[in-house]
C-alpha positions, 0 to 999 in steps of 0.5 A: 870167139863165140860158136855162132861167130865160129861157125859162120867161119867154118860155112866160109871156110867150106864156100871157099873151099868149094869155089877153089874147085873151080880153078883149073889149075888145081889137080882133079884129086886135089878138087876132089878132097876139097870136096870131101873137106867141106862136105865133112865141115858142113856136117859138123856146122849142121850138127851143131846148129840142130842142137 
């Protein structure tokens, strides 16, 4: 897999993540880390598209 490819599936990675968020099945806390994990892949995804 290339990195662009790479990326793009991390960016879809996180956009899902995100969008489980707002199933009200899922704990607060468990939203929460969800959150946190795509914010963290969004920073790596930045970092390399700077580069």
């Amino acid at each position: 897999m290339n990195p662009e490819k790479l990326l793009e599936q991390l960016e879809s990675t996180a956009n899902f993540m995100r969008g489980m968020c707002f199933d009200p099945r899922i704990p607060n806390d468990t939203k929460e880390a969800l959150q946190d994990r795509a914010q963290e892949i969004d920073e790596v995804v930045q970092k390399h598209l700077d580069t």
